[in-house]
C-alpha positions in Angstrom: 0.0 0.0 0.0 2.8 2.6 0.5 4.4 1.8 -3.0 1.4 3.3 -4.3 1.7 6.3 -2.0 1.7 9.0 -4.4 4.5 12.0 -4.2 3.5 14.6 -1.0 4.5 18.7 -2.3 7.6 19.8 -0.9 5.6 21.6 1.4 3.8 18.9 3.1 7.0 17.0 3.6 8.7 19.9 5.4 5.0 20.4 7.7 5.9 19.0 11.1 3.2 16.5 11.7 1.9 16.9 15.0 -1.0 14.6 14.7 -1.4 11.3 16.4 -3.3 8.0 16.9 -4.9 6.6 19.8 -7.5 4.6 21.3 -10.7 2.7 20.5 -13.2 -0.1 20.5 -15.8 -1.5 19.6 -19.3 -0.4 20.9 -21.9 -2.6 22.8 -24.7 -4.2 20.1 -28.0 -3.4 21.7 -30.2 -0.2 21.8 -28.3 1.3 18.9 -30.6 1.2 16.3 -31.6 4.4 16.6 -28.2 6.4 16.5 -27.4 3.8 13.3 -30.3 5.8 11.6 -29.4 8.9 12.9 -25.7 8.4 11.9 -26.8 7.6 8.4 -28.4 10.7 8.1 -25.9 12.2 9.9 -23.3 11.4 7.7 -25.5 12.7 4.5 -26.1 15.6 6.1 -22.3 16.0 6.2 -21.9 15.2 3.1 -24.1 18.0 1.7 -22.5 20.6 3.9 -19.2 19.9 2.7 -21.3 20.4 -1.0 -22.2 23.7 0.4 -19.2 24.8 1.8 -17.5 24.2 -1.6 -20.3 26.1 -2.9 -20.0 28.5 -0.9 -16.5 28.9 -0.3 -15.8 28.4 -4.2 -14.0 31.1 -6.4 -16.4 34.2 -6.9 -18.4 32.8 -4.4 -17.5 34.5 -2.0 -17.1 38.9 -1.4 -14.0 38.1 -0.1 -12.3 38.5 -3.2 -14.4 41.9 -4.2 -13.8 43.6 -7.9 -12.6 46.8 -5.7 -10.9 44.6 -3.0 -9.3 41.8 -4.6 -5.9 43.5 -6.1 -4.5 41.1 -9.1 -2.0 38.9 -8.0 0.9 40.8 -9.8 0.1 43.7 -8.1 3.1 45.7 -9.6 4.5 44.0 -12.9 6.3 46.5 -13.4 8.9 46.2 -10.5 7.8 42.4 -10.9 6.6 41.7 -7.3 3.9 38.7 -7.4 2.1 38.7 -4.2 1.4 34.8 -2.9 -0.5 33.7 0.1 -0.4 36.0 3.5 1.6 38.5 2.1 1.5 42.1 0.8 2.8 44.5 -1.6 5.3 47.7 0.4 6.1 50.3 -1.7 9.2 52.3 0.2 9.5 55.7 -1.2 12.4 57.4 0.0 12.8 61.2 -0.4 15.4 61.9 1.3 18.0 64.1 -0.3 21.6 62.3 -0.5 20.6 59.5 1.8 20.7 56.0 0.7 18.3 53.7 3.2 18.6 49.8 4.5 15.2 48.7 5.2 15.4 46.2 8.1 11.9 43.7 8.9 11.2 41.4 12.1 8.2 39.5 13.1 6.4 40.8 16.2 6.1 36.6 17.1 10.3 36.5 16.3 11.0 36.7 20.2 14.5 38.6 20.7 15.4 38.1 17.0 17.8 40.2 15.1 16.3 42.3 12.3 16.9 40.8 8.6 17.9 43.0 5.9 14.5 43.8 3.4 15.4 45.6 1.0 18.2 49.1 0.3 16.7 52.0 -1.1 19.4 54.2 -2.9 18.6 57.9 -3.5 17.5 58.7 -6.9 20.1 61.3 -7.2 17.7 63.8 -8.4 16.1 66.6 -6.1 12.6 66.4 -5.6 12.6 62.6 -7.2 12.0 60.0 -4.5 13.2 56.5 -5.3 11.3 53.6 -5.1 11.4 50.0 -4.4 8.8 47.3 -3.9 9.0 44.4 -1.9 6.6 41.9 -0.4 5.8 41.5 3.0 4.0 38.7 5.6 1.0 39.8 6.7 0.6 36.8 9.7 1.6 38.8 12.3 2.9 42.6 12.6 5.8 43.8 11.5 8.8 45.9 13.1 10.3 47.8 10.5 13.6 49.8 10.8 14.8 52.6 8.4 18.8 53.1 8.9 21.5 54.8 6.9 23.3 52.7 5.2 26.4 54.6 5.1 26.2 55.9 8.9 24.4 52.7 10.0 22.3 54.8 12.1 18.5 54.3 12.8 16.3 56.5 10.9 12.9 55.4 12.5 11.4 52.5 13.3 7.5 51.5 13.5 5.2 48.7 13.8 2.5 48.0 11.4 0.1 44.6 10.7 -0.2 44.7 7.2 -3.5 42.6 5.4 -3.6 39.8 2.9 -2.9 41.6 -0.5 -3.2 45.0 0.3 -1.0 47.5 -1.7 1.0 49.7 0.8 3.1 53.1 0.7 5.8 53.6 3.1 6.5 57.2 2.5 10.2 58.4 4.2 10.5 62.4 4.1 12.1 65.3 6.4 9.1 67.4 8.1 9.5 70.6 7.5 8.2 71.9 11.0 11.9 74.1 11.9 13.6 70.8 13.1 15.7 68.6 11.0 13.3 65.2 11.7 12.3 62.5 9.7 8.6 61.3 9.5 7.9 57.7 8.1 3.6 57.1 7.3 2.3 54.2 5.8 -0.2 55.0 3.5 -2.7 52.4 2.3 -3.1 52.3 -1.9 -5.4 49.6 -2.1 -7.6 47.6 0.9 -6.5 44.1 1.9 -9.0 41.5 1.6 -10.6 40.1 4.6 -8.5 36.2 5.1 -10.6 35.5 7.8 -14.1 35.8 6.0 -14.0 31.9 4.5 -13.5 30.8 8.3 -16.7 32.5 9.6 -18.3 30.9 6.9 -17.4 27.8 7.5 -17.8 28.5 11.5 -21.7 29.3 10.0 -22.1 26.2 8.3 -20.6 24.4 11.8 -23.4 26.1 13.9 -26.5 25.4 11.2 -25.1 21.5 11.2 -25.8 21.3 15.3 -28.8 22.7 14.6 -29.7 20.4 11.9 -28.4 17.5 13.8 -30.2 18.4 17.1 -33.2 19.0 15.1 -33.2 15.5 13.5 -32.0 13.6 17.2 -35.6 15.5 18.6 -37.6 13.6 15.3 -35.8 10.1 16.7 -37.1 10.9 19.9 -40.7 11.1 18.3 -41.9 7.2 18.9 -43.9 6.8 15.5 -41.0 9.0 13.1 -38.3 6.4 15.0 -40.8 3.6 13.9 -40.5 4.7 10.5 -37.2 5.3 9.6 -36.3 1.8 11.7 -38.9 0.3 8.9 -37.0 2.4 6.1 -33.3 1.9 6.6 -32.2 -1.5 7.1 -29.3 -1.4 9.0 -26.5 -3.6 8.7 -23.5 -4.0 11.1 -19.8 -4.1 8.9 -16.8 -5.5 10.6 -13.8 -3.4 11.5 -11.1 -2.4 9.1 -8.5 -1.9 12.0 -8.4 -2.9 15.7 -6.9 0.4 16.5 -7.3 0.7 20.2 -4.6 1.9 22.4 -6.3 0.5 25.5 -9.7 0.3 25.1 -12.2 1.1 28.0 -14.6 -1.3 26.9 -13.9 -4.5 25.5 -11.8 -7.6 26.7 -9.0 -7.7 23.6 -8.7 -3.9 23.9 -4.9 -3.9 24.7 -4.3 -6.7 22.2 -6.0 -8.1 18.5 -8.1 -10.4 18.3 -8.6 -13.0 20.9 -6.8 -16.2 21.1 -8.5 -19.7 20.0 -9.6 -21.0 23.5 -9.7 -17.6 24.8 -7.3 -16.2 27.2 -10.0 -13.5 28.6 -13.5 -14.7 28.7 -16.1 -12.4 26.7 -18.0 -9.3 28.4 -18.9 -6.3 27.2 -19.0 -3.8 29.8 -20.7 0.0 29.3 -18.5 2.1 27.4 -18.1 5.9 28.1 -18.7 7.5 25.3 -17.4 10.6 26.6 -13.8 9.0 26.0 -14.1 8.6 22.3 -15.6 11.4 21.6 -12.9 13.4 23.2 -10.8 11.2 21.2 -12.6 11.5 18.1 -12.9 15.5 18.0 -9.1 15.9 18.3 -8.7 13.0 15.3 -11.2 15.2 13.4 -9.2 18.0 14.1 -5.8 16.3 13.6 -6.7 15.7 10.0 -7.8 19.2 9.3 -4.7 20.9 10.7 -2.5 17.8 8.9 -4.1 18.1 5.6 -3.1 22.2 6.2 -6.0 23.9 8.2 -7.3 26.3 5.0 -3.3 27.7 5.4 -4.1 29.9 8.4 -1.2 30.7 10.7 -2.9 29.5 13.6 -3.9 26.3 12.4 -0.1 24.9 12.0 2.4 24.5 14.7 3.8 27.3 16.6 7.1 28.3 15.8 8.7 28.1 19.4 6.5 29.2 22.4 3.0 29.4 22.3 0.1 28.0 21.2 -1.8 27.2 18.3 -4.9 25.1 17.5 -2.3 22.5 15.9 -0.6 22.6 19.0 -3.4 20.3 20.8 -4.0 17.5 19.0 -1.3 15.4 20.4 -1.5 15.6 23.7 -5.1 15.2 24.0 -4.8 12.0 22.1 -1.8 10.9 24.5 -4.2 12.1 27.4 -7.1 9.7 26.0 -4.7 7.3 25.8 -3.7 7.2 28.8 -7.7 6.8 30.2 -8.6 4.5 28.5 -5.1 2.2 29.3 -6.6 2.4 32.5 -10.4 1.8 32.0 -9.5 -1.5 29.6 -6.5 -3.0 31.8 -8.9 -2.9 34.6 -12.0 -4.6 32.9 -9.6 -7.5 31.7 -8.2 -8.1 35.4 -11.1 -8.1 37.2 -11.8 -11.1 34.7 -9.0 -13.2 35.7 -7.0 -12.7 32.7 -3.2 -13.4 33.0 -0.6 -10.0 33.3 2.0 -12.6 31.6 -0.2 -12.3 28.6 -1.0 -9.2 29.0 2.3 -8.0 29.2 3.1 -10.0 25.8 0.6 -8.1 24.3 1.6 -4.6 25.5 4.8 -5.3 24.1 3.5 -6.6 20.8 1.2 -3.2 20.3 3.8 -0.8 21.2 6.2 -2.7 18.4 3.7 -2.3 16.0 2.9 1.1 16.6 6.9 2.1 16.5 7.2 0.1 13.1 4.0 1.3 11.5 5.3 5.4 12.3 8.5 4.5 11.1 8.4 2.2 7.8 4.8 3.7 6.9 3.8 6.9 8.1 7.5 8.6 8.3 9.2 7.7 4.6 8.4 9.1 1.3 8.7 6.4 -1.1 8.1 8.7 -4.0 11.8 9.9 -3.6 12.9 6.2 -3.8 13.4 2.7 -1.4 13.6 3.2 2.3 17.2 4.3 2.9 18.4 3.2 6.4 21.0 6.2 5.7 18.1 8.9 6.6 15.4 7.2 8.1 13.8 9.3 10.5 13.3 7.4 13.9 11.6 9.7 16.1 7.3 10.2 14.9 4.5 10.3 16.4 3.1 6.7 16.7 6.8 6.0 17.5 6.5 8.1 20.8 3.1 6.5 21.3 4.2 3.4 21.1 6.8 3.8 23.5 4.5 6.2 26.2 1.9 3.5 25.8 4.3 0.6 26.8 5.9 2.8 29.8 2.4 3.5 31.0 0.5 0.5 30.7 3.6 -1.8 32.0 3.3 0.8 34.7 0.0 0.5 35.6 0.1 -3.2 35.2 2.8 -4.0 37.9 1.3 -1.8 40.4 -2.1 -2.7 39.1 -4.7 -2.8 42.4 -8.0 -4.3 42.5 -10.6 -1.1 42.2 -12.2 -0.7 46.1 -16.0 -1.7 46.0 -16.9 0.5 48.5 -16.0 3.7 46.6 -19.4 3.2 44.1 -21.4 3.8 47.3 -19.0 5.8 50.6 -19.3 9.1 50.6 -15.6 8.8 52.5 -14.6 8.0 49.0 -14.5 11.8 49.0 -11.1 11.6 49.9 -7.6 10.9 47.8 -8.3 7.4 47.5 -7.6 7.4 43.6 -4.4 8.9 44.3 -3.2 7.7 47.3 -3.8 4.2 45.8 -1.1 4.9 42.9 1.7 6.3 45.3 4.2 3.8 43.3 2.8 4.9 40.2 3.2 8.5 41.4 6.4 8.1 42.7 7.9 6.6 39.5 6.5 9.6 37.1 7.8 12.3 39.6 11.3 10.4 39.2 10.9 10.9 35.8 9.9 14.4 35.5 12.8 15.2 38.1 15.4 13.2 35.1 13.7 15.6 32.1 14.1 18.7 34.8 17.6 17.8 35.4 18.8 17.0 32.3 17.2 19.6 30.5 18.6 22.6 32.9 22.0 20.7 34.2 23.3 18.9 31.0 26.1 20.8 29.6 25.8 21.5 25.6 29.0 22.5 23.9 28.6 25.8 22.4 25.2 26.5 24.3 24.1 28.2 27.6 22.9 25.6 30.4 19.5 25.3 30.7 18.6 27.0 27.3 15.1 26.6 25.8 15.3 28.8 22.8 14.9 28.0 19.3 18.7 28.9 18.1 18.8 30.5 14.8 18.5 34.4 14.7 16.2 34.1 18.2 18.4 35.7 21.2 20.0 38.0 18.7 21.7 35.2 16.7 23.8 34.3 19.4 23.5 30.7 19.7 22.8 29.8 16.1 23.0 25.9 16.6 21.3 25.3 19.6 17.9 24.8 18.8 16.1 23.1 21.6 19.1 23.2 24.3 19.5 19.6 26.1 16.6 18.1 23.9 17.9 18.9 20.5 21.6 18.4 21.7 20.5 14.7 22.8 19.2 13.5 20.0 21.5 14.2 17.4 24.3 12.8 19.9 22.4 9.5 20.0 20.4 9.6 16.9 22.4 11.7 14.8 21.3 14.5 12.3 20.5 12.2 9.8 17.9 10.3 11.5 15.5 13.4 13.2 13.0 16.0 11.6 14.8 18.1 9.3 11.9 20.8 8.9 11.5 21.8 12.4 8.5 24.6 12.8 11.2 26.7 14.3 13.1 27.2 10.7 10.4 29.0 9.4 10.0 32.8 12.0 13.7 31.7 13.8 15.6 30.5 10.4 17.1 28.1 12.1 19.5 25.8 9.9 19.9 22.4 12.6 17.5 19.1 12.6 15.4 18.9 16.0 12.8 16.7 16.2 9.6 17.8 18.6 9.3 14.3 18.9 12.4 13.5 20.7 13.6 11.4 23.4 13.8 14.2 26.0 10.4 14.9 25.1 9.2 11.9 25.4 9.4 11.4 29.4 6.8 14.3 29.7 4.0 12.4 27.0 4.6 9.6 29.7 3.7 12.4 32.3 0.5 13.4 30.3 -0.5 9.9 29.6 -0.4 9.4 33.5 -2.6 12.4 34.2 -5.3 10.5 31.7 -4.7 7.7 33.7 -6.0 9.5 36.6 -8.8 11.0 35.0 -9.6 7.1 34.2 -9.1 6.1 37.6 -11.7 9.3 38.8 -14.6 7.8 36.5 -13.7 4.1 37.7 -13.3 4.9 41.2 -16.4 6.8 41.8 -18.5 5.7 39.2 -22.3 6.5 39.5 -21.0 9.6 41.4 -21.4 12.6 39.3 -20.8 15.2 41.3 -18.0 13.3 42.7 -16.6 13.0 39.4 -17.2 16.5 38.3 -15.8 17.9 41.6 -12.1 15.7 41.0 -12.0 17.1 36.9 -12.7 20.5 38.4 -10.1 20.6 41.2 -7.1 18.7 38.5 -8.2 21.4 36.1 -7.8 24.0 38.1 -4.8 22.6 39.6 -2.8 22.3 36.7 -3.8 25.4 35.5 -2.5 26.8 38.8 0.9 25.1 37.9 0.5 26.5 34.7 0.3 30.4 35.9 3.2 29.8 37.9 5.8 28.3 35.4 5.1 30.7 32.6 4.1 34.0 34.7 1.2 34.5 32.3 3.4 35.1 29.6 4.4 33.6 26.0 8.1 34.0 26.3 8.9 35.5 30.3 7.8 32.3 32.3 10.5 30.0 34.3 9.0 27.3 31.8 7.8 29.0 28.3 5.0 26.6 27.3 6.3 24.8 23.8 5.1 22.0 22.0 8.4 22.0 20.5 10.3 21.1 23.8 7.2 19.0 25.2 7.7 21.8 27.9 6.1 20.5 31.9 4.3 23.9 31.5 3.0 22.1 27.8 1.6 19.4 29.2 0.2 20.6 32.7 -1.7 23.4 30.4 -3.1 20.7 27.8 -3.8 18.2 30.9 -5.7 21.3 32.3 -7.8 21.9 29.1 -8.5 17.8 29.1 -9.9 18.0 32.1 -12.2 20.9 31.5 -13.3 19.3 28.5 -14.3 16.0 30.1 -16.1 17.9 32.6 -17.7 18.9 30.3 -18.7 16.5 27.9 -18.8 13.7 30.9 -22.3 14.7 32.1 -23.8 16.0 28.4 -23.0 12.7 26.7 -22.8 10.2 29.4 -24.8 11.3 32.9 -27.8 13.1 30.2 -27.3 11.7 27.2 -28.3 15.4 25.5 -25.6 14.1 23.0 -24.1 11.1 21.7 -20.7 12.7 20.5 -21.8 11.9 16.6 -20.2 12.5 14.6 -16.9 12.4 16.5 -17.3 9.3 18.5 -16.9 6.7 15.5 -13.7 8.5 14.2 -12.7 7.7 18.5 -13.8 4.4 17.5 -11.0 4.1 14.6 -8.3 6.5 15.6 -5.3 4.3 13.9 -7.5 3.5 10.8 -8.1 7.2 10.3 -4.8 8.3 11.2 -2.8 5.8 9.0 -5.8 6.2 5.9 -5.3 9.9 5.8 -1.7 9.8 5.7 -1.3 7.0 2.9 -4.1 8.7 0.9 -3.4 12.3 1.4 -2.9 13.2 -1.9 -6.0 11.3 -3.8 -9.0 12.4 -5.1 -11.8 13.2 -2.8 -9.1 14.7 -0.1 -7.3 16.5 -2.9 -7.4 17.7 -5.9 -5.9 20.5 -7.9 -6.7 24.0 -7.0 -7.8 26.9 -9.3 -5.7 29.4 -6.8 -3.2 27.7 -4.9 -2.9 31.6 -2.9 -6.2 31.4 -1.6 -7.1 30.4 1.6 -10.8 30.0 1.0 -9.9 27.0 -1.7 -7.7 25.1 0.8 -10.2 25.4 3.6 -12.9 23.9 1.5 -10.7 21.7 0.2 -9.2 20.5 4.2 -12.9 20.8 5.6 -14.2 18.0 2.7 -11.3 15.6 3.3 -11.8 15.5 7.5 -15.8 15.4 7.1 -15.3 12.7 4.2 -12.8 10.9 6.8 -15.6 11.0 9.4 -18.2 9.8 7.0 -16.0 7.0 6.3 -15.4 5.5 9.9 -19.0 6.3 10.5 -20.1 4.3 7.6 -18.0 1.7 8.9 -19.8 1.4 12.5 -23.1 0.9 11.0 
């Protein structure tokens, strides 16, 4: 199947993929019959949105792209400057008499970056003729322009502007005459920008009129004699499984291996599921493949460049959180059956080899550009650090595995740290780690490098430490890995220009997606423990959430880039994950009573892509690049066309595994 992987664009290949697998299962037989029928509709009803959003979203469909405000994309042929995707035209007139200019730019996101040389503007040599030169300029975030002499290499001004998507700008560089000798620099706009932003409020539209649709047509199954009917009209049909893709599954008996053994080394059942678990699961799949397949273009759907975050910037995590839940919800189902931890342990091994071989012989290489060459395989990835976090986890969790307490369904004393004191070893073993990824990460001495340095390298800290991207974490794995074998586009190369591999998915890194995978565990352990207890349950998510978030605040003062920790997906930062283990525990306090306590939702259409996390996750890597999840577009510079394009491919991928379950 991967020889027939066609060719990924350059630009794909050098996107960092921050997406991930993770866990899932199969759901329990009876009283479904009524979300089948709903999730047929549901997934027509998809189908035709993703019709309308092309529609909509569809060159000249949109006023985006005005007859006033749409500017050609050649918006000056005659100083040949062709404007392409977040980017506008400058125009830097400069009128002053015998002066010859160096126009330096920065980023306002470049944290402590030196200014690169833009563009020189010689004087014309002619009084009263200003000379001119036109450059292009990003339009993501603001820009920090500086004017300086380049003879005197003084500063002539400097000012701060956020330019827009295709505008046409003047910078206009004069003396005022006012009695003193100064020098005023105005930006004057020629022609509007357009509005980048407009295709995602459409799309944010057609989001909102789906739930409405979809809660609209969950109130008709309600209705005795219209459920009746469609039951009559649709005759459902279950179809098996492409994939057995869970990572630990909180609901079936063979979740933490294939299929079952002849004779049967754990005895059938099929416990309740939460479905709150896969639907977590499944809405940060969903989103995976949006921001994978390139999230429309928008800035803030790919990775940050160092600190920060971005939307792309959750996806992992979450999944490794999920993962880590439902580890402990499945491993706990199979023990209380008398199944043996020999064998259990033979099959954690076997699904953590498979993950680490499928990331790297399947999901990592490009065989367009030939065979496999052991020379520069990559051998960090994503399912590579799942593989090896699930194994570290669930080995974990099965050597200090205790039975659950009865008498925590019905004590209220249960009120008490009873799911944590119970794990002390457990706890004990991942503060042991996080103290190793702490000391090693601000103790290790780096040649050529500060101690303790978290930057990004490059032209970041004033281009003084060029080659130490990532500190301790990038210095470790090319020592044991060598450049060859890590991520040679790193997000940081793109604001930071830095010229070393680092891979985000690194071994440093890895001990703190063990961390996170733990803190799913104990949000497992909360809705085992005290299950039946809602408000229990709700009171332990709200006091980790707030609890992390606490830890949060502290490490990075509230701040992007002045914290003790910076939070950066980059580093897998502590500040990272306690911030994403924070949002995960809002979000299943959330969802926990709405889908599972109420049932006001069942989590479609995300809980089926949950369901299939490895079969969506390999299938929309393999067949990125075929028709329906690409195709050529009419204006590779517009946003609009990419985001209908990446909004068809995830729903389609939804449709798909949804299609599946029924």
């Amino acid at each position: 199947m991967t020889g027939a992987r066609p060719c990924a664009s350059e630009e794909r290949r050098s996107r960092e993929r921050g997406s991930c697998g993770g866990a899932a299962a199969e759901a329990a037989a009876g009283g479904m019959n009524g979300a089948r029928g709903a999730g047929r509709a549901l997934a027509a009803l998809l189908l035709a949105a993703s019709v309308l959003s092309a529609a909509l979203l569809a060159p000249g469909g949109s006023p985006e792209y005005g007859a006033e405000a749409a500017p050609p994309r050649d918006l000056d042929k005659k100083r040949h400057v062709e404007l392409k995707m977040d980017q506008a035209l400058l125009l830097i007139h400069n009128e002053l008499h015998g002066t010859n200019l160096t126009v330096y730019w920065n980023s306002e996101r470049c944290y402590h970056c030196s200014f690169q040389v833009l563009v020189n503007v010689s004087w014309s040599g002619k009084p009263g003729k200003p000379s001119t030169a036109a450059v292009a300029v990003s339009t993501q975030h603001g820009s920090i322009l500086q004017l300086n002499d380049t003879v005197e290499e003084k500063e002539v001004c400097r000012l701060e502007y956020k330019f827009g998507e295709f505008g046409n700008y003047s910078l206009l560089v004069k003396h005022v005459h006012n009695g003193v000798n100064e020098i005023a620099c105005d930006v004057v706009v020629n022609k509007n920008p357009i509005d980048s932003n407009l295709p995602v409020c459409v799309a944010f539209l057609i989001g909102v009129a789906i739930i409405i649709a979809v809660s609209f047509l969950r109130f008709l199954l309600s209705l005795d004699d219209f459920h009746n009917w469609i039951s009559k009209a649709i005759n459902s049909r279950e179809t098996d499984r492409l994939i057995n893709s869970e990572l630990g599954s909180p609901s079936r008996a063979d979740s933490l291996g294939g299929d079952t053994q002849p004779g049967g080394w754990c005895p059938p059942a099929s416990p309740p599921r939460l479905r709150c678990v896969d639907t977590f699961r499944g809405i940060a799949l969903i989103l995976m493949v949006f921001v994978n397949y390139g999230g429309g273009k928008y800035w803030y759907f790919k990775h940050s460049s160092w600190n920060g975050l971005t939307v792309a910037d959750l996806v992992f995590p979450w999944f490794v959180f999920i993962m880590g839940s439902s580890i402990f919800l499945s491993m706990t189902s199979i023990l209380q059956r008398g199944c043996s931890k020999l064998k259990l342990m033979g099959k954690i091994g076997w699904r953590s080899f498979l993950l680490i071989c499928i990331g790297m012989f399947i999901v990592n290489p490009n065989y367009c550009l030939g065979p496999l060459s052991w020379d520069k395989v990559r051998i960090p990835g994503v399912l590579q650090r799942l593989g090896v976090t699930y194994f570290v986890v669930a080995m974990l969790e099965l050597i200090f595995a205790k039975p659950v307490p009865e008498s925590c369904a019905s004590e209220r004393s249960c009120f008490s740290l009873r799911d944590i004191i119970f794990s002390w070893p457990q706890w004990l073993f991942i503060l042991m780690l996080e103290s190793i990824w702490l000391g090693l990460t601000f103790f290790l001495p780096v040649p050529g490098c500060p101690t303790g340095y978290l930057g990004p390298g490059g032209i970041g800290d004033l281009g003084k430490y060029p080659n130490c991207t990532g500190g301790a974490a990038g210095y470790i794995d090319r020592l044991l890995l060598g450049d060859d074998h890590i991520y040679q586009h790193p997000s940081s190369a793109v604001l930071y220009h830095t010229e070393v591999a680092y891979d985000p998915e690194g071994i440093l890194g890895t001990i703190n997606s063990i961390v996170m995978a733990f803190l799913g565990v104990q949000a497992g352990k909360i809705l085992l423990y005290y299950k039946d207890q809602t408000k229990d349950i709700l009171i332990r998510f709200t006091a980790w959430c707030c609890f992390l978030g606490l830890i949060s605040i502290a490490l990075t003062k509230i701040s992007e880039n002045e914290g003790f920790i910076p939070i950066n997906k980059n580093l897998w930062s502590i500040s990272y994950v306690t911030t994403l283990s924070s949002f995960a525990f809002f979000i299943l306090l959330i969802l926990y009573p709405i889908v599972d306590v109420k049932g006001l939702w069942t989590g479609t259409p995300f809980f089926y892509p949950g369901m299939n996390s490895i079969l969506v996750y390999v299938g929309h890597e393999v067949f990125e690049n075929y028709f329906p999840f690409q195709w050529k577009l009419g204006d590779n510079q517009s946003h609009k066309e990419h985001l209908t394009q990446n909004i068809v491919a995830s729903a389609l991928w939804g449709i798909t595994v949804g299609i599946l379950r029924l």
